[in-house]
N, C-alpha and C positions, 0 to 999 in steps of 0.2 A: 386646613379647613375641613370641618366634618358637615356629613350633609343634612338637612333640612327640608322642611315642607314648604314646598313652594308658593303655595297661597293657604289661603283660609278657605275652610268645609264651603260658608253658604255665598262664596264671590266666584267668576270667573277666573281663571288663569291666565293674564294676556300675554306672559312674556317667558312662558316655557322653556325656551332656548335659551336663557340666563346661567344651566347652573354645566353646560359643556366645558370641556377645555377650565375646570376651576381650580383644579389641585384638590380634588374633596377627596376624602378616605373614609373608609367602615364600611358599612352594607346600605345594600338598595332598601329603600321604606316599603314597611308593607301595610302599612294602611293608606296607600292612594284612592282605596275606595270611599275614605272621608269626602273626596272632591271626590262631585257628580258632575261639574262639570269640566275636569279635566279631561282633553281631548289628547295633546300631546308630553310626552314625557322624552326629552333628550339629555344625557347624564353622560355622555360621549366624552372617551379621552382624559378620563380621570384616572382617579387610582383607589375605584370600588371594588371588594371582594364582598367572599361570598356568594350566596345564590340567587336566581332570580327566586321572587317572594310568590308561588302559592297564589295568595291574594290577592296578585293583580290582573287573575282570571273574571274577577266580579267586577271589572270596571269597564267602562265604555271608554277607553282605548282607542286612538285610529291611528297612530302610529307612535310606537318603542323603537327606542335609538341609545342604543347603550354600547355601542362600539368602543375598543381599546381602553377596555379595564384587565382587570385581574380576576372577574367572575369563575367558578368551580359549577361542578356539578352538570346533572340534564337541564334542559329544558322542562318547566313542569306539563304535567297535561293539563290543567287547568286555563293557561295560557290557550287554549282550542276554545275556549267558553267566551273571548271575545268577539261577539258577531259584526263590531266595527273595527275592528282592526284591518289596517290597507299595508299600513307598513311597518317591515319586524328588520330591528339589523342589530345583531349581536356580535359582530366579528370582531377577531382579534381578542379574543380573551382564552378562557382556560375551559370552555363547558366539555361536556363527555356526555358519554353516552348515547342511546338512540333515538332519533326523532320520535316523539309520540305520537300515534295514529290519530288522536284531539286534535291533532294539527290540522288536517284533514277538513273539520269543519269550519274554517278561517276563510270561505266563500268570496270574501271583498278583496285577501290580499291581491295587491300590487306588485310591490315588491318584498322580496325577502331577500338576506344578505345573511349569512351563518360561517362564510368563511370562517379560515385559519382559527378553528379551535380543532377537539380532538374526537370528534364524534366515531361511533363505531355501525357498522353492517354498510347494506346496499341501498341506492336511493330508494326510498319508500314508495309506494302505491300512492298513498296519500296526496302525492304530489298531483297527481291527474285529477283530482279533485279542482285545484286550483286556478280554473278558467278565466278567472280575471289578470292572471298573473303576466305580470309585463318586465321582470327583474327577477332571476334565481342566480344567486352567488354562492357556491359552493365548494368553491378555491380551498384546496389543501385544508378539508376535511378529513383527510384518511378514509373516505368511502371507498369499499370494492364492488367488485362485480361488474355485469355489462352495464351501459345506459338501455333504461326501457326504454320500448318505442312511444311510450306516450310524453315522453318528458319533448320530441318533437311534432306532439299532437298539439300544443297547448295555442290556442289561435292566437292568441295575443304577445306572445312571447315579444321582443326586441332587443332581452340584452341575456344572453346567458352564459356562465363561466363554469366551467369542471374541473377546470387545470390543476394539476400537483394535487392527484388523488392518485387510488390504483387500480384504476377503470380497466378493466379488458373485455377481451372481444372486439365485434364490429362493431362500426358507428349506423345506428339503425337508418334506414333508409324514409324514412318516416319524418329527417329533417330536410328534405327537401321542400317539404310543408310550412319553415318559418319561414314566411315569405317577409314577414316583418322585422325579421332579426337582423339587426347593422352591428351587430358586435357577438360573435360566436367561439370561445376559447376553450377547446380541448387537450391545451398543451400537457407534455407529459404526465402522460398516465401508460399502459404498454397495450393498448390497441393491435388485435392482429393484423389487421389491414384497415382499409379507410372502406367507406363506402362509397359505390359506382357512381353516384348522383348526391353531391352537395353541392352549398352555396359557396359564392367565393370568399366572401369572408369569415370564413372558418380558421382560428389560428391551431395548425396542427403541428408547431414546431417540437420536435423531439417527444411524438408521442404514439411512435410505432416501434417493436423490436426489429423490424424488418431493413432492409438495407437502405431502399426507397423510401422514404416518410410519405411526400407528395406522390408516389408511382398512383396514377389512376383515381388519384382524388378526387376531379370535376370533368371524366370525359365528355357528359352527358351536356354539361356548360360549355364545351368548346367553341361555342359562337358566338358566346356573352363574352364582351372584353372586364376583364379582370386587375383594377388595380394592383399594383404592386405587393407583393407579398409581404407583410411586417411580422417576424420573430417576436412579439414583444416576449420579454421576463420578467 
């Protein structure tokens, strides 16, 4: 099945989520900016290549869901020029390259999800931008370098993943601030030590070079009881 346009320029789109999980092939449309009023666009779980289109910077957007395709290339900048955009999840596909700083002006995101592709550098600046952000998935990206301290400034945080990247240094202390976070995974990446003060549920399984993984992880917590430790992989 090849893919198509989902409704007509001058109607609504009510049933967006129709064209996931289809077996579609070829590339993503790049004239979604015919519809003005499309709001969501999910093409999840197919077997789209090619790149995201340039021209779906000009659309009013509030959430892209193109998870497990076969997608190439960056991220365009253009893609920043959506000022309704809440939620971006490209994971599992084949993009590269570096986040572009446009991304930065995406004020409304919610969530964003970029895992398991092949992106290159350190988490961007841009990110702190991102105040409304309540979901960063950034699972086995290939990012290096240390995590800044503002990526645990962000007030609204609740779910955040780094895992199977090659994060080093410390874990900044600055997350002791997610006060909202119920799901925290910094699994292997090679961490010189952990920091004096986190939360408990932190997953730190195999992501220090050091003898100890947990040596000194939560002293500062010693009084808060701490469910059980879970390894996930």
């Amino acid at each position: 099945m090849k893919i198509s346009s989902p409704c007509s320029p001058s109607s609504y789109c009510h049933h967006p989520n129709i064209l996931k999980t289809q077996d579609l092939e070829g590339s993503l449309p790049q004239d979604l900016g015919r519809f003005p009023y499309l709001q969501e666009i999910d093409l999840s779980r197919n077997y789209l290549n090619g790149t995201i289109p340039a021209e779906w910077g000009a659309t009013p957007l509030a959430t892209i869901s193109i998870i497990g395709n076969r997608l190439t290339g960056p991220i365009p900048k253009e893609i920043g020029n959506i000022s309704t955009l809440a939620n971006f999840t490209v994971e599992f596909n084949q993009l590269s390259g570096v986040l572009p700083p446009e991304l930065g002006n995406l004020t409304r995101l919610e969530k964003i999800r970029i895992g398991d592709n092949s992106f290159t550098g350190q988490i961007p600046n841009l990110i702190q931008k991102w105040t409304n952000l309540e979901k960063l998935i950034l699972r086995s990206c290939n990012i290096i370098g240390p995590i800044p301290d503002f990526v645990g400034e962000l007030p609204k945080m609740t779910t955040l993943d780094l895992s199977f990247n090659k994060l080093i240094g410390e874990i900044p202390s600055s997350f002791s601030g997610l006060r909202k976070a119920d799901y925290i995974d910094l699994s292997y990446n090679n961490f010189r030590n952990e920091s004096s003060c986190l939360q408990c549920k932190v997953n730190l399984f195999g992501s220090a070079s050091m003898g100890n993984v947990f040596r000194s992880t939560v002293p500062c917590l010693r009084s808060f009881h701490c469910p059980k430790r879970k390894s996930g992989l």
